[in-house]
Structure formats: C-alpha cells, structure tokens
N, C-alpha and C positions, 0 to 999 in steps of 0.2 A: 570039751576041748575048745577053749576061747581064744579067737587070735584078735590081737592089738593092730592098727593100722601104725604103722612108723611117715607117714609120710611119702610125699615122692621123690624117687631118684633115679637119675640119669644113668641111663647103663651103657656102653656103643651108641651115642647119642639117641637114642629110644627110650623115653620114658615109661615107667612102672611105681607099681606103688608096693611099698614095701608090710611086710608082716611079722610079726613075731609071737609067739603060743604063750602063754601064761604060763601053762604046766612044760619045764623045760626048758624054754627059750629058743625054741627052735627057729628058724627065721628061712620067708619065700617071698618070692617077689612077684607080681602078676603083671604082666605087660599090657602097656594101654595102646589100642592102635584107635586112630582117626577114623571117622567117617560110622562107628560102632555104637551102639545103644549103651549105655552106663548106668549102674542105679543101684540104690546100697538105704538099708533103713537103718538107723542109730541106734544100740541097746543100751543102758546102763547109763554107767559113769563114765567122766573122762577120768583117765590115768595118767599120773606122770610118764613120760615115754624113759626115763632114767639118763645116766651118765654114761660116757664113754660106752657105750655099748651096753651096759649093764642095767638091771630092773631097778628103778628107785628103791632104792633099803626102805623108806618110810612107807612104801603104796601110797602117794599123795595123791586124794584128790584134785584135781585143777580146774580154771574155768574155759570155760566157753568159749569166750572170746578169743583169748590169750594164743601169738601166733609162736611162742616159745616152745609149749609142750613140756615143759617141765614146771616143778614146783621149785624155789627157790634154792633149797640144797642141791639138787642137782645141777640147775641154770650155771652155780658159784665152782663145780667141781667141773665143768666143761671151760670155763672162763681160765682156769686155772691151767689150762693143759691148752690154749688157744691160740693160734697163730695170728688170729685176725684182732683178737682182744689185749697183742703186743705181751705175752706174758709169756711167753719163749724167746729165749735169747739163742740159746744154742742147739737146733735145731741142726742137724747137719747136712740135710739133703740141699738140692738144687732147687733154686728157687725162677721163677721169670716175673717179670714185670710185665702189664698189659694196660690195652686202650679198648674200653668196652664202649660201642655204642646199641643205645637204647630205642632213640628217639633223634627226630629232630632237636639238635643245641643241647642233646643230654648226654654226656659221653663223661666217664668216668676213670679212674686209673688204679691197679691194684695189684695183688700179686696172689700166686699161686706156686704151690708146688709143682716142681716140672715133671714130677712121676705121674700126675693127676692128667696130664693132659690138657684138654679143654672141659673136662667136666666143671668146674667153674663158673665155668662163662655162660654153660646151659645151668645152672641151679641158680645164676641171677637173673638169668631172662635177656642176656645179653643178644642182641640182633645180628649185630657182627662185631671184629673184634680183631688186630692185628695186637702180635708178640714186640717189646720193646728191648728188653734185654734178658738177658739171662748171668745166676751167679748166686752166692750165698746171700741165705735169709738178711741178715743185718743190711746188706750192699742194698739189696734189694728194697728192703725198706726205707733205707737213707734215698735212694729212688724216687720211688714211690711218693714219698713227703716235697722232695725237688718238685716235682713235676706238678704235681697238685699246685703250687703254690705258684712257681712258673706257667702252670698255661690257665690257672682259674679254674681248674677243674674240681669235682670229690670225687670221695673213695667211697661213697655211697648217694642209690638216689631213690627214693621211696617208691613202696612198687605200686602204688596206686598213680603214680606219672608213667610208669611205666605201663599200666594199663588202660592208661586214658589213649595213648598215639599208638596202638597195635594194629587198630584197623583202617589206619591211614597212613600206611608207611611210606615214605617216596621208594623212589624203585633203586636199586639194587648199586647201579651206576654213582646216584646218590651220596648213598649210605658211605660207602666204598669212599670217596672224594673226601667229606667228612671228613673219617677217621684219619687219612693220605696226610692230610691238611695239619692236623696237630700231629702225627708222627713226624713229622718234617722237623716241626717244633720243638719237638722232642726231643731228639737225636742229635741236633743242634746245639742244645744247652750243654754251658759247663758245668762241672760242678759233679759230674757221674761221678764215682765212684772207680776206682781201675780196678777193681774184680770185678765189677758187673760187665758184661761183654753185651754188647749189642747186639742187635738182629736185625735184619731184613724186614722190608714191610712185606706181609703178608695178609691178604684179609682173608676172614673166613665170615661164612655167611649161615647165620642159622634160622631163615626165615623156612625156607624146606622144612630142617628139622621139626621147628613147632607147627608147621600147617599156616600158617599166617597169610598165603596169599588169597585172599578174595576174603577175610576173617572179614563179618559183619560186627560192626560195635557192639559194645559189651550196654548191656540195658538194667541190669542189674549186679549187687555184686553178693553172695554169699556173706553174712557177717558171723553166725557161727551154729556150729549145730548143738540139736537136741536131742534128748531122749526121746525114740518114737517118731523123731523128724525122718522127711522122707528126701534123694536126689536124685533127679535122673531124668535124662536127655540124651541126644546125640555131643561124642565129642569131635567138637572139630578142631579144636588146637588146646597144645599144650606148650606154659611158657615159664622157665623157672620151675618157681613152683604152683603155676595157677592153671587149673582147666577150666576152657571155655565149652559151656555147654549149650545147645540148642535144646529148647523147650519146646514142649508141645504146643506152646501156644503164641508160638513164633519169636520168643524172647529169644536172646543171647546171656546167660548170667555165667558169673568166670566165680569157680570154686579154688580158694586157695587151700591145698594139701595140705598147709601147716595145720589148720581148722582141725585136720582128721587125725593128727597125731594121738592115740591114748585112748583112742572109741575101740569100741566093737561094733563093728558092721557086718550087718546082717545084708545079702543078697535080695535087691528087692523080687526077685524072679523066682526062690527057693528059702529054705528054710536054712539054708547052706550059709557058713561066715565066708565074708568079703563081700569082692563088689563082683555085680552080674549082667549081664547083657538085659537087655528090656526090663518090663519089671516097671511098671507105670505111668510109661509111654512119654516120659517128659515131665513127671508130678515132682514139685519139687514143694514141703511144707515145713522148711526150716525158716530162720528170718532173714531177710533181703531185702538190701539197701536198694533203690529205686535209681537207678544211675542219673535219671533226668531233674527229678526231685529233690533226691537227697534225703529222701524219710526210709523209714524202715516197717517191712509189711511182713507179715507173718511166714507168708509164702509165695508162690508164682503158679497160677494153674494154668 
C-alpha cells in the first residue's frame, strides 16, 4: 500500500504535507511542526501527481527537476480550469485583490478567492500582506492589471528572490510601512472599477507563522531528488512552499515541496511510507546547489 507525496499545504496557517495511496486514492495530511527532526528516503519513480484532483490517466513518468509535478496533459487540463492562467471568465464567487510583501522592494499584487482566506498568501511565501478591495473575478482582475501597471509592481516574483532575503528581514514596523506606502497609492488611483469595493488597510504578518525569526541563511538549496536519495535535519521554518532544514553538519539547506510531488517516501527512521522524525541525524544525499558557489554537489554530510 504506496502513498504518493502531493506536496505541501497550508491548513489554519500550519503547514503539512499532503498524501494520497495508489490503491484507491485515499488522501492524509501529516503536520510539520518546527523545531522537529524530519527525514524521508526516495523509492522509485516520480509520478505525475494528476489533474484537478485526479490520478493522471496516463501514469506519467516525470522528471527530477521539474517543480510542476505533472506531465504535460495534465499541466494543459489544470491550465484549462485556472484562475490565475486567465482561463475563467465566469467564475462566480468573491473575489479580493491584495499587496503581498516578500522582501525588501519586492512587493507584488494579485488576487484570490475570498472564500480561500489567506491561504494564498502563505502558499507564496508572502511575509505580510494587506487586503485592497474586494468584488467579482473580472473587476478584480481589471484591478489587478491597473495596479501592476500604476505602481510598477508584478504579479509574480521568483521564489529563489524570495529565498535569498528570508534571513534578513527588517523588522516588523518595516515591513508594515512598505506595504502602508503603496496602499496608499493604491486606493488613490482612478480607474477601479465600481464593483470592486475597497478595503481598509490591514496588514497581516506571516513571519510567526513560517518561523522566520532568528532563520540562519539558507547555504544550500535542494535541486531535486532521487531514487535511494536521502533528507533529513531539523526544521526550522517553513515558507510557501520551501522547508528550511538544519543539517547536521551545521548547514541550513531549504527543500522545495514541489521536488516531492509524485515520490514515494519512505521514513528514514522505519520501514514505514512518509516522512519521520530522525532517521539520519541531518544526512541529506540528494543533489544541492551550494548557495555560496553556485555548483552543484551530490549531497551535504
């Protein structure tokens, strides 16, 4: 009885990584908490993780690297059905507009379903992040595009920038200012839309949630796993989608969840599938990027 890893996801802002069985499709989620030993050995192949919920018809293999998780029929049947990929037009729910910040000067603008919450904002690794308006999809979008264009901003920022300024964050007060500063901006411009309704600033701060205060820089980065490849460290934060692991051998290297989409993982601590507390004390024998260098080394002991 083989379970698939699906990646990680944000539940009550607490992240977990998700599962689902082969035989069936059964699906569980195991909660990650900080400060915990983590460690998992690779078996097999990778697998397409499927569409919309469902097992790829074809069983594709996929690679390595790839932080998609799917093989290309599925990637086009998710695309198809996609909020963010503009391929829904009439969408009927609520939609909001927001101001994510990342980073120093890296602040982005985008939207979300308003039933969703702020899960969003923690699946991009947003830091914090104040509400601009709220109103249907189309409005929202026509938004969305204003703003971007009006204050210079994107609607996406690659998450290796995002992982470069984590362990240097200015403080809170900051951040907060920032975001104030083009909300202001924002809220200002003509040109909104009169369905979309506006909102109050509000920020919210997700540096708690991922663990990020006192986060030592990242020294390595996970590039992808293998069969028979080993992980495992302490975690001490998780952001989006990336866990930061402490090595045994005093490293910091940040694993992105997407990597683990379509494995079977084995427990490095049992014989058991999933991920396990200890279990190698820190061995990590996958290939990683050398943060300082820039080369790529087989593993981290």
């Amino acid at each position: 009885m083989r379970w698939k890893c699906q990646g990680l996801r944000w539940s009550e802002g607490v992240p977990a990584l998700g599962w689902r069985r082969d035989e069936g499709g059964a699906r569980r989620e195991s909660v990650l908490g900080y400060g915990r030993d983590l460690g998992f050995r690779v078996v097999g192949a990778r697998m397409c993780a499927g569409a919309r919920g469902n097992v790829c018809p074809l069983g594709a293999l996929i690679a390595g690297r790839g932080t998609g998780g799917q093989c290309a029929e599925c990637a086009r049947l998710d695309r198809a059905h996609s909020v963010a990929a503009d391929t829904i037009a009439d969408d009927p729910r609520t939609y909001r507009v927001y101001l994510a910040w990342f980073g120093p000067g890296m602040v982005k603008v985008g939207i979300t379903a308003e039933e969703r919450g702020p899960a969003r904002l923690l699946e991009q690794g947003a830091v914090a992040f104040s509400w601009l308006g709220r109103g249907p999809l189309m409005a929202a979008r026509r938004t969305e595009e204003l703003l971007r264009r009006a204050l210079g901003v994107p609607d996406r920022i690659p998450y290796a920038r995002k992982r470069a300024v984590r362990a240097g964050l200015p403080v809170l007060a900051e951040r907060v200012a920032e975001i104030e500063r083009l909300y202001v901006r924002a809220v200002a411009l003509e040109g909104w839309p009169q369905s979309l309704e506006r909102m109050e600033f509000e920020a919210v701060d997700h540096a708690g949630a991922f663990g990020l205060d006192g986060l030592a820089p990242a020294t390595g980065v996970v590039v992808e796993l293998v069969d028979g490849g080993r992980v495992a460290g302490r975690l001490v934060a998780a952001a989006g989608p990336d866990l930061h692991l402490a090595t045994a051998d005093g490293g910091m290297i940040v694993l992105d969840t997407r990597l683990m989409s379509g494995w079977e993982l084995t427990s490095a601590a049992s014989d058991g599938g999933g991920v396990g507390a200890g279990g190698g004390a820190g061995l990590v024998t996958v290939p990683v990027r050398d943060v300082h260098s820039g080369g790529v080394q087989d593993g981290l002991f």
